[in-house]
ZATOR-976745 format. One record per residue (C-alpha): residue in three letters; x, y, z; residue number from 0. Coordinates in Angstrom, 3 decimals. Layout:
N
(rec Ala; (X; Y; Z); NUM) ...
% end
This chain:
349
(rec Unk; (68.667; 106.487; 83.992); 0) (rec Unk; (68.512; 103.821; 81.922); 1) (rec Unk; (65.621; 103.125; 79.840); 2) (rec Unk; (64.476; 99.707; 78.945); 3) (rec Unk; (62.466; 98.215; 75.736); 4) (rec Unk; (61.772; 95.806; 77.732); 5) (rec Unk; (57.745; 95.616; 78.527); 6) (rec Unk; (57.638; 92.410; 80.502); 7) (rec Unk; (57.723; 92.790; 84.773); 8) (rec Unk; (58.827; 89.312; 85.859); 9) (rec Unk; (61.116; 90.454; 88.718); 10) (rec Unk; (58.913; 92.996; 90.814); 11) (rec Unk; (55.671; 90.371; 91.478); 12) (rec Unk; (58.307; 87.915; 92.542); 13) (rec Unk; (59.930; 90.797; 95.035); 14) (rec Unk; (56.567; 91.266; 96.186); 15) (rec Unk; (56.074; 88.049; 96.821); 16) (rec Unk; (59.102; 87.585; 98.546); 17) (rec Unk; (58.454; 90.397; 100.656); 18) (rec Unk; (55.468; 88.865; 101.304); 19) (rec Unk; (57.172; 85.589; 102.870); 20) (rec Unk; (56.542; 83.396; 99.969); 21) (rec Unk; (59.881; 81.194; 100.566); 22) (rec Unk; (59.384; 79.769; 97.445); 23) (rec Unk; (59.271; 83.227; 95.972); 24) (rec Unk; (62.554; 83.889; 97.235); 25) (rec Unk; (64.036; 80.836; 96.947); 26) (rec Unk; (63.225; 81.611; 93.097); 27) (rec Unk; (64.155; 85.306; 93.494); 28) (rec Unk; (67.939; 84.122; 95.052); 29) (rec Unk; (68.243; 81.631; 91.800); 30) (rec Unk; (67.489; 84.521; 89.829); 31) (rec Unk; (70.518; 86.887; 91.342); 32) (rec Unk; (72.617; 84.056; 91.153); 33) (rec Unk; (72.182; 83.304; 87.715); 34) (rec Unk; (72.432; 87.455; 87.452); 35) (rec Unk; (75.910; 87.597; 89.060); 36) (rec Unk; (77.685; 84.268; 87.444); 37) (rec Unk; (76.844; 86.236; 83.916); 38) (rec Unk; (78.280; 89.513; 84.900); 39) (rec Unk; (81.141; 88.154; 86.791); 40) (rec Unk; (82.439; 85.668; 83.528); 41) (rec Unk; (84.897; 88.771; 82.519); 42) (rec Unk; (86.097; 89.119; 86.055); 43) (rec Unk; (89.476; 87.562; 87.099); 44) (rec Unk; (89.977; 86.161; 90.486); 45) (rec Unk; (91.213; 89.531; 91.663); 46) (rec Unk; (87.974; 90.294; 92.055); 47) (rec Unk; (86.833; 87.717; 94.244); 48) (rec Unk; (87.414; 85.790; 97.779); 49) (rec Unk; (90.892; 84.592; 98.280); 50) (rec Unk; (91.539; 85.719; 94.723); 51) (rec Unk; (89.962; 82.857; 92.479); 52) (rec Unk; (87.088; 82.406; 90.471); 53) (rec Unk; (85.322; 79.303; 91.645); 54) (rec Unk; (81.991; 77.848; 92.254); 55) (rec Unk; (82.321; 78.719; 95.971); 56) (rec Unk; (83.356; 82.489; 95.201); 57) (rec Unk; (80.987; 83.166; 92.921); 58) (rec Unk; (78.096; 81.597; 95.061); 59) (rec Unk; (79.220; 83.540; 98.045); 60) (rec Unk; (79.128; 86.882; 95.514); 61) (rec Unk; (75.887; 86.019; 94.669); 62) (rec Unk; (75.188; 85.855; 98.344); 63) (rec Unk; (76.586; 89.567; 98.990); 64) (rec Unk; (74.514; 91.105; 95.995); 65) (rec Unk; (70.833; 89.365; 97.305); 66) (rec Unk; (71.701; 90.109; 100.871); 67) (rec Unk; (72.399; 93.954; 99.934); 68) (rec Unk; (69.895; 94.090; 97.600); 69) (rec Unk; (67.260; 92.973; 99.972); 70) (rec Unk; (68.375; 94.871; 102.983); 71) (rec Unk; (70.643; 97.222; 102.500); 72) (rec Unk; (69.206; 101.157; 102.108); 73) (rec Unk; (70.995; 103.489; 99.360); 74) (rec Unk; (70.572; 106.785; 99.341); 75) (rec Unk; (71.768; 107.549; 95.941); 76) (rec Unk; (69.439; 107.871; 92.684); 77) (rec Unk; (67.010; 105.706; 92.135); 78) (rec Unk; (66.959; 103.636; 95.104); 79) (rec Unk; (66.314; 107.401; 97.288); 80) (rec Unk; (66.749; 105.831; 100.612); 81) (rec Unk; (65.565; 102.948; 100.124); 82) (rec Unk; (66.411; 99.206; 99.534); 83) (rec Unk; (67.060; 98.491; 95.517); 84) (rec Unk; (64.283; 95.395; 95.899); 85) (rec Unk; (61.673; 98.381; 97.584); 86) (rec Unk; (62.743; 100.928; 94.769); 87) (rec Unk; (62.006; 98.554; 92.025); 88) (rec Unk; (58.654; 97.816; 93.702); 89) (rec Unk; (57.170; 100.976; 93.955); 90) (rec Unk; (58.659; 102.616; 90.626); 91) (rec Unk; (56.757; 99.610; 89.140); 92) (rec Unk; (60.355; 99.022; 87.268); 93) (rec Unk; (60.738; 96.740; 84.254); 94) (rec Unk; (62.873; 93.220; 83.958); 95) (rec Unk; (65.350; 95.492; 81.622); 96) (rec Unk; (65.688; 98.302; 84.130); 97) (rec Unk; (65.560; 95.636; 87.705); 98) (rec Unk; (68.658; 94.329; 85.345); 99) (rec Unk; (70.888; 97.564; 84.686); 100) (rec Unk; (70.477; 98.746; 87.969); 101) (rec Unk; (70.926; 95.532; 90.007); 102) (rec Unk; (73.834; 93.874; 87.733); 103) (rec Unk; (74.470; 95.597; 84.481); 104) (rec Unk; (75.253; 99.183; 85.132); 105) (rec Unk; (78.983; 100.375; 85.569); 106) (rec Unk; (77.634; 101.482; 89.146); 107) (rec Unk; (75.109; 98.384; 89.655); 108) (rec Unk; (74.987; 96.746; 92.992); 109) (rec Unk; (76.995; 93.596; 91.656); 110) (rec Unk; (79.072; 95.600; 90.094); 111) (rec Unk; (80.306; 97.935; 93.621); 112) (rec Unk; (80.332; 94.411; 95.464); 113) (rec Unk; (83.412; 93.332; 92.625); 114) (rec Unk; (84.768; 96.506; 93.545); 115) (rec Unk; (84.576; 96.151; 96.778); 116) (rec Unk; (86.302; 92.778; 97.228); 117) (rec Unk; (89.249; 93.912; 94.223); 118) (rec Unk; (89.919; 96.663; 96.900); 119) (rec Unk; (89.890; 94.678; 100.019); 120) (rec Unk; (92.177; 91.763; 97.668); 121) (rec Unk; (94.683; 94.459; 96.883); 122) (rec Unk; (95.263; 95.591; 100.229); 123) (rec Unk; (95.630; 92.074; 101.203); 124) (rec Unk; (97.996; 91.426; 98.592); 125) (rec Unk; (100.325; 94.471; 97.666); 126) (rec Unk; (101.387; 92.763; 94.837); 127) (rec Unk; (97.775; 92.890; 93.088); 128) (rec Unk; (98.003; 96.919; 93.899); 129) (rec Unk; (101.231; 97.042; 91.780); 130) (rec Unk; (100.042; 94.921; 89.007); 131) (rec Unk; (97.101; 97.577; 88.773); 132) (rec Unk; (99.160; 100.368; 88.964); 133) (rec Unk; (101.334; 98.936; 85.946); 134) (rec Unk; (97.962; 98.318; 84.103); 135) (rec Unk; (97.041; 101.743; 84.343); 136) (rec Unk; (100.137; 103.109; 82.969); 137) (rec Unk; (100.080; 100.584; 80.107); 138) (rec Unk; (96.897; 101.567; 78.642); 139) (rec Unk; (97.670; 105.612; 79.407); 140) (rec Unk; (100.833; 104.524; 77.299); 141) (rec Unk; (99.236; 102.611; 74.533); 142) (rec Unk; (96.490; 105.585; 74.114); 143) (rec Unk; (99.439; 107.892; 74.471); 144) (rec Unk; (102.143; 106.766; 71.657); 145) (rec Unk; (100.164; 103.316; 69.591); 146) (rec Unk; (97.884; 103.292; 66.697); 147) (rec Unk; (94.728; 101.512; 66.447); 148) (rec Unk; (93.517; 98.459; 64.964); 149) (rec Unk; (89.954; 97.403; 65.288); 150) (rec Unk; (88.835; 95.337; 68.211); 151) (rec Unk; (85.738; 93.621; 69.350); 152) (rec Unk; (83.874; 97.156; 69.316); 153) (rec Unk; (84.659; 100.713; 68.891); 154) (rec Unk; (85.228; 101.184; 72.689); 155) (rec Unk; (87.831; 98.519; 72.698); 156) (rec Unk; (90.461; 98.562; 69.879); 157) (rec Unk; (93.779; 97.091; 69.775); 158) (rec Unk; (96.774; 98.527; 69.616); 159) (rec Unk; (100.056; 97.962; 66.999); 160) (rec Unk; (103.224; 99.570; 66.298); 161) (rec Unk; (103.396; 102.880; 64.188); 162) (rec Unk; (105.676; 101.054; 61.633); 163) (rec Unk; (102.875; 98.535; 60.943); 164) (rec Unk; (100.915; 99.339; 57.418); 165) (rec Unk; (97.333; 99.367; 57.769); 166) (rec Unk; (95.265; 95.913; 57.129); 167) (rec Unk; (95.177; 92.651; 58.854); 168) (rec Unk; (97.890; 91.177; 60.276); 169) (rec Unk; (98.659; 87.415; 61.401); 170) (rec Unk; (100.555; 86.372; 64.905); 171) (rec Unk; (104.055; 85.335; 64.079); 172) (rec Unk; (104.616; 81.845; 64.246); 173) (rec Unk; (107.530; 82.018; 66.821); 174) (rec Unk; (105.847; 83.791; 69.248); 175) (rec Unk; (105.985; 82.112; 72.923); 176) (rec Unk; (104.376; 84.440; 75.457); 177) (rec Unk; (106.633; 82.628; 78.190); 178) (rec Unk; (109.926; 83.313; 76.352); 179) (rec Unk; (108.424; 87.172; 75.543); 180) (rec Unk; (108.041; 87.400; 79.622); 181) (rec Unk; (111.601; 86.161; 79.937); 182) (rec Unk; (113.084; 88.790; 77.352); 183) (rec Unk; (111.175; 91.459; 79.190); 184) (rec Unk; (112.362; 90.764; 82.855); 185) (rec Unk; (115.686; 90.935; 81.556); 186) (rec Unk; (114.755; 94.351; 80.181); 187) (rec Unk; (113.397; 95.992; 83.863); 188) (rec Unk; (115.069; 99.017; 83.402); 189) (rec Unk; (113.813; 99.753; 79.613); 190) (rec Unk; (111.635; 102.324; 79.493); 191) (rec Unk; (107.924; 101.354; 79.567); 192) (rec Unk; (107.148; 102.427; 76.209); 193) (rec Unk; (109.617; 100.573; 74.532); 194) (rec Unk; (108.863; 97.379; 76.462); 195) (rec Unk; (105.302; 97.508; 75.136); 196) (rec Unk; (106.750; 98.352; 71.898); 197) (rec Unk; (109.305; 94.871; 72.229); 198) (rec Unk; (105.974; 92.881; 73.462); 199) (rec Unk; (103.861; 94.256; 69.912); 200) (rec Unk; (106.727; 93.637; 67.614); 201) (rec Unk; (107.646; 89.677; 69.071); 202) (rec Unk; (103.479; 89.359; 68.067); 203) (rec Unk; (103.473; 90.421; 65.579); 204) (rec Unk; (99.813; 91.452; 65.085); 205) (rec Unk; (98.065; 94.323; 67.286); 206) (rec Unk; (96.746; 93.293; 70.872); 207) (rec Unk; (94.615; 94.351; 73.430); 208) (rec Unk; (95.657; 96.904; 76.053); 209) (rec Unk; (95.188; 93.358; 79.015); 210) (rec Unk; (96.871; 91.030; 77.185); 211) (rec Unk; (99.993; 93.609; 77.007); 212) (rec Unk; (99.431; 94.546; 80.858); 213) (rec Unk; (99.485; 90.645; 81.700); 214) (rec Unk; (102.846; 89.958; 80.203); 215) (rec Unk; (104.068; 92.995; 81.766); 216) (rec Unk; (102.731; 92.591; 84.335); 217) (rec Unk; (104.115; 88.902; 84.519); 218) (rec Unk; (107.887; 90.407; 83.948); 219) (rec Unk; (107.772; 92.951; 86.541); 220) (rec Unk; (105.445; 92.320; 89.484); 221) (rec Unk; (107.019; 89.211; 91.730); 222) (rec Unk; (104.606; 88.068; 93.791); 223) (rec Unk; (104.826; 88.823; 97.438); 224) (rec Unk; (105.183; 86.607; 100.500); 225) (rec Unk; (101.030; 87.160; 101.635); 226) (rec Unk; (100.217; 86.333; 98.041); 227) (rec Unk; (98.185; 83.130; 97.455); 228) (rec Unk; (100.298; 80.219; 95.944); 229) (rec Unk; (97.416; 78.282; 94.090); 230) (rec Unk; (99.383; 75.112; 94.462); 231) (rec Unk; (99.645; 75.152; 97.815); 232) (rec Unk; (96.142; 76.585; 98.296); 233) (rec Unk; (94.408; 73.310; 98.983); 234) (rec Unk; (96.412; 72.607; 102.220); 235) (rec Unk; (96.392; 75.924; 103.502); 236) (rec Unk; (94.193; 77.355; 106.207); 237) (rec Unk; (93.214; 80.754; 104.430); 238) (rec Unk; (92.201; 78.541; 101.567); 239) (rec Unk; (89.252; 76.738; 103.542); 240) (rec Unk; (87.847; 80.475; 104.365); 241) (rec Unk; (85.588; 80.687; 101.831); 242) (rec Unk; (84.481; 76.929; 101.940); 243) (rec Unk; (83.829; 77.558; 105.810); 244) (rec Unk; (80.936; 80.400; 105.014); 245) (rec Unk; (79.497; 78.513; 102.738); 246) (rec Unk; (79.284; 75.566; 105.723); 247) (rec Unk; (78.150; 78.085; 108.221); 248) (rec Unk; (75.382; 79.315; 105.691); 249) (rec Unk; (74.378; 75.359; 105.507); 250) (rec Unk; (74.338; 74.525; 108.913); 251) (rec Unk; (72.484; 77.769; 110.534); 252) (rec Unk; (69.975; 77.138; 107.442); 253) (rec Unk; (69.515; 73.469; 108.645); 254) (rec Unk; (69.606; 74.015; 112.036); 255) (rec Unk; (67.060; 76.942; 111.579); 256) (rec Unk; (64.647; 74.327; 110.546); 257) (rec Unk; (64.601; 72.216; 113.742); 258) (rec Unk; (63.632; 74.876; 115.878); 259) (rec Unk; (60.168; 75.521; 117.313); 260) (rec Unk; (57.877; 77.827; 116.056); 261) (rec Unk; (58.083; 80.218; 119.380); 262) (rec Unk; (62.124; 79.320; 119.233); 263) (rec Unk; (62.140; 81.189; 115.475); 264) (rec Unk; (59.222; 83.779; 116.657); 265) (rec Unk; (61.664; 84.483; 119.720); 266) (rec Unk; (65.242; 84.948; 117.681); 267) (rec Unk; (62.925; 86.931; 114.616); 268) (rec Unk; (61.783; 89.007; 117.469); 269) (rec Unk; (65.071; 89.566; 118.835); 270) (rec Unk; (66.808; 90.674; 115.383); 271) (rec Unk; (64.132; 93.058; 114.659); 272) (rec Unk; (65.264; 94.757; 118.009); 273) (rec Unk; (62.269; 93.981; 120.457); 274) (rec Unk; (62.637; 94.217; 123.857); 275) (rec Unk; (62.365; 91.243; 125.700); 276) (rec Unk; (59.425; 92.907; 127.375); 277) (rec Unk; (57.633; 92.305; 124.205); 278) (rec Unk; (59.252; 89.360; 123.190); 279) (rec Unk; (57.614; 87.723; 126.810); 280) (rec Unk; (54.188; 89.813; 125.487); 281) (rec Unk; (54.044; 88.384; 122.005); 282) (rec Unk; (55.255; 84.396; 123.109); 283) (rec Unk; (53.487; 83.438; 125.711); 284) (rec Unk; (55.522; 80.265; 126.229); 285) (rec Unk; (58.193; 82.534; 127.576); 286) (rec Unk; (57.089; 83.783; 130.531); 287) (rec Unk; (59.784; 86.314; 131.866); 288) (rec Unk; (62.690; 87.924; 131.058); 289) (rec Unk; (64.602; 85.101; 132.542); 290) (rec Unk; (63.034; 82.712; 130.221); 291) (rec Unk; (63.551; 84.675; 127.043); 292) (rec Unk; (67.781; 84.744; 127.920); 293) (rec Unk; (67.738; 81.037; 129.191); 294) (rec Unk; (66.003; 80.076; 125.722); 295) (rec Unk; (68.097; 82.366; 123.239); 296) (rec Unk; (71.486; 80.403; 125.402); 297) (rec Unk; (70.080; 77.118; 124.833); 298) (rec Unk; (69.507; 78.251; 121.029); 299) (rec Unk; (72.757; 79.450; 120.506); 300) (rec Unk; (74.692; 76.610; 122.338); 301) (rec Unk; (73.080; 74.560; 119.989); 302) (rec Unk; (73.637; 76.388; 117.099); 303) (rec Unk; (77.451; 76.754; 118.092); 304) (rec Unk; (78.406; 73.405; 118.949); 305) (rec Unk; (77.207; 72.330; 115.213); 306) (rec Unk; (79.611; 74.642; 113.856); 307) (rec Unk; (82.557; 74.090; 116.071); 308) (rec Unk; (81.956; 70.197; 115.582); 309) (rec Unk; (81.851; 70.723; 111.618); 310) (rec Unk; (85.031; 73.783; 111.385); 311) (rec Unk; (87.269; 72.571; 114.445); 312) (rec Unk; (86.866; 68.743; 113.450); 313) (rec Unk; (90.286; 68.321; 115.967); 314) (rec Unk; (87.803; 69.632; 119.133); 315) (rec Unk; (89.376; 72.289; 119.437); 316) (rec Unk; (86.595; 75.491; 120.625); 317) (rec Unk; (86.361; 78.988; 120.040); 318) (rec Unk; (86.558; 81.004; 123.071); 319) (rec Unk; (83.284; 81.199; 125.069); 320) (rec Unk; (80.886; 83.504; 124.360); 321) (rec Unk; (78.039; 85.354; 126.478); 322) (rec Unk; (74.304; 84.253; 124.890); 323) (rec Unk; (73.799; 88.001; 123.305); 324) (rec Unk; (77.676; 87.827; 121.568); 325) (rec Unk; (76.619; 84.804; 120.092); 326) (rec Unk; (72.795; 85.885; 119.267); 327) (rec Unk; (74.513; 89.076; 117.182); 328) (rec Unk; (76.828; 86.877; 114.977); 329) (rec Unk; (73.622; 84.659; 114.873); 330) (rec Unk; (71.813; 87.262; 113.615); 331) (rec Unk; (74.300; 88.185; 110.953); 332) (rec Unk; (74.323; 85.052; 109.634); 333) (rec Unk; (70.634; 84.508; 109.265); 334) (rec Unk; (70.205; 87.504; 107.233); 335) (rec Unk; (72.331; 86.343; 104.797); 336) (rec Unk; (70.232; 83.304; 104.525); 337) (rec Unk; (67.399; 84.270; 101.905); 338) (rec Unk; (64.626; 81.402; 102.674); 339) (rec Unk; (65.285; 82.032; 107.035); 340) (rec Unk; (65.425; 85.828; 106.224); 341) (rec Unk; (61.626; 85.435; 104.272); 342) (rec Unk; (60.516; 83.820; 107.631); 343) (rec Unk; (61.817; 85.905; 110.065); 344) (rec Unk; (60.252; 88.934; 108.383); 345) (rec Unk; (56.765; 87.425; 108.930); 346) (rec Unk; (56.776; 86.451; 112.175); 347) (rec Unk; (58.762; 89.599; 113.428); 348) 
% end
């Protein structure tokens, strides 16, 4: 485990709090995680993240997935111990340093398997980003394999020259073009891989890092395939507004959250937590049957689902109808992704 220096406990009174249905405790908690993840994901390229690109949008919605799963989901592995990570660092009383490592820092951090998690989804999307990462991985087994090392940023990450190189500093040639090094190396495909690294090293010049070698490989060999993303065209297409469109869901269940009743949010907080409407009739007494509890939650949802059709089918077109309790489970899904509506449903379920 990993132990911090750090003395201060800023982020377990504000879980508490949150827990307690402070919404602006958890409106200060989310700003926190996003902060968290847009640090951790800077070194990230857009493999790693919805519809491959590193944006405002993906990186809110990441920020999203890490607080949601933070908050809710239960890990049995140590130290969470089958619990929520938020619960964990509550009761173990953890520090700011160690709430860090094991929330955003740590090689197996929560932000960290939520990267993962989307890189793996991406690639099976998009075989092309499963050969590029193949080709990486044999590039750096090569470079360990057959290269010297120069001295990098740290000790864990050198860079790598040509054994013919003497030891001692050595300055980028002045005619190197990365584009015209890409060209000479697709026209050398069938070159073994070693010596195309070795081509790449000596039209630098100077010693490189095992991803800047991959990327012009990578570059040379890998075309892209026909369900990759073209970024120019990604503007206009209908894949591209995906992400956009979660983030407008989010919005509009948040707002439309808001206008409800207080027995309209008691009833759907009720209904998420998995009471029967036998209680749900026991608990709000403006609902006085059965009946009434599944004529409210349709009039809920209708209104809840002609605010998104109106604002993601803007041509009228609908989505195909859906019985009250379909719609109340995607509902659901979507509210407990919502931090501030998630704070409030937890106290008055």
């Amino acid at each position: 485990m990993h132990i911090s220096n750090d003395d201060g406990r800023t982020w377990t009174p504000r879980i508490e709090a949150h827990r307690g249905g402070a919404v602006p405790a958890s409106r200060s908690l989310l700003g926190d995680v996003l902060r968290a993840t847009d640090r951790v994901s800077r070194r990230y390229p857009g493999a790693y993240f919805e519809l491959c690109r590193r944006n405002d949008h993906a990186v809110t919605s990441f920020g999203h997935k890490v607080f949601v799963r933070l908050d809710s989901r239960v890990f049995g592995r140590f130290p969470f111990t089958d619990r929520t990570p938020f619960d964990a660092y509550v009761a173990e009383q953890m520090h700011d340093g160690d709430v860090r490592w094991h929330s955003f820092e740590a090689r197996l951090s929560i932000a960290r398997e939520v990267l993962r998690e989307q890189y793996a989804f991406n690639v099976r999307r998009h075989p092309e980003w499963a050969a590029k990462d193949a080709l990486h991985q044999d590039v750096v087994a090569a470079l360990k394999a057959d290269f010297p090392t120069w001295p990098g940023r740290s000790a864990r990450y050198p860079r790598y020259g040509l054994t013919s190189w003497p030891g001692g500093p050595r300055s980028v040639r002045p005619d190197w073009d990365r584009d015209d090094v890409v060209r000479i190396v697709t026209r050398r495909a069938g070159w073994p891989l070693a010596t195309r690294i070795e081509l790449v090293l000596a039209k630098r010049g100077a010693p490189m890092y095992p991803a800047a070698v991959s990327a012009i490989l990578q570059d040379a060999d890998v075309a892209a395939s026909d369900s990759s993303l073209d970024p120019d065209a990604l503007g206009a297409s209908r894949e591209a507004d995906a992400l956009e469109g979660t983030l407008t869901v989010r919005r509009l269940v948040a707002e439309r959250w808001a206008t409800l009743s207080d027995d309209e949010q008691q009833l759907l907080s009720l209904l998420a937590a998995g009471r029967p409407y036998r209680e749900v009739v026991e608990t709000v007494p403006s609902f006085r049957d059965p009946s009434a509890v599944t004529r409210a939650l349709a009039r809920i949802c209708d209104r809840f689902v002609s605010d998104l059709v109106a604002a993601l089918s803007p041509d009228g077109a609908g989505a195909e109808p859906l019985k009250p309790k379909q719609q109340a489970e995607l509902l659901f899904g979507v509210l407990a992704e919502l931090p501030d509506v998630r704070a409030q449903m937890e106290a008055a379920g």
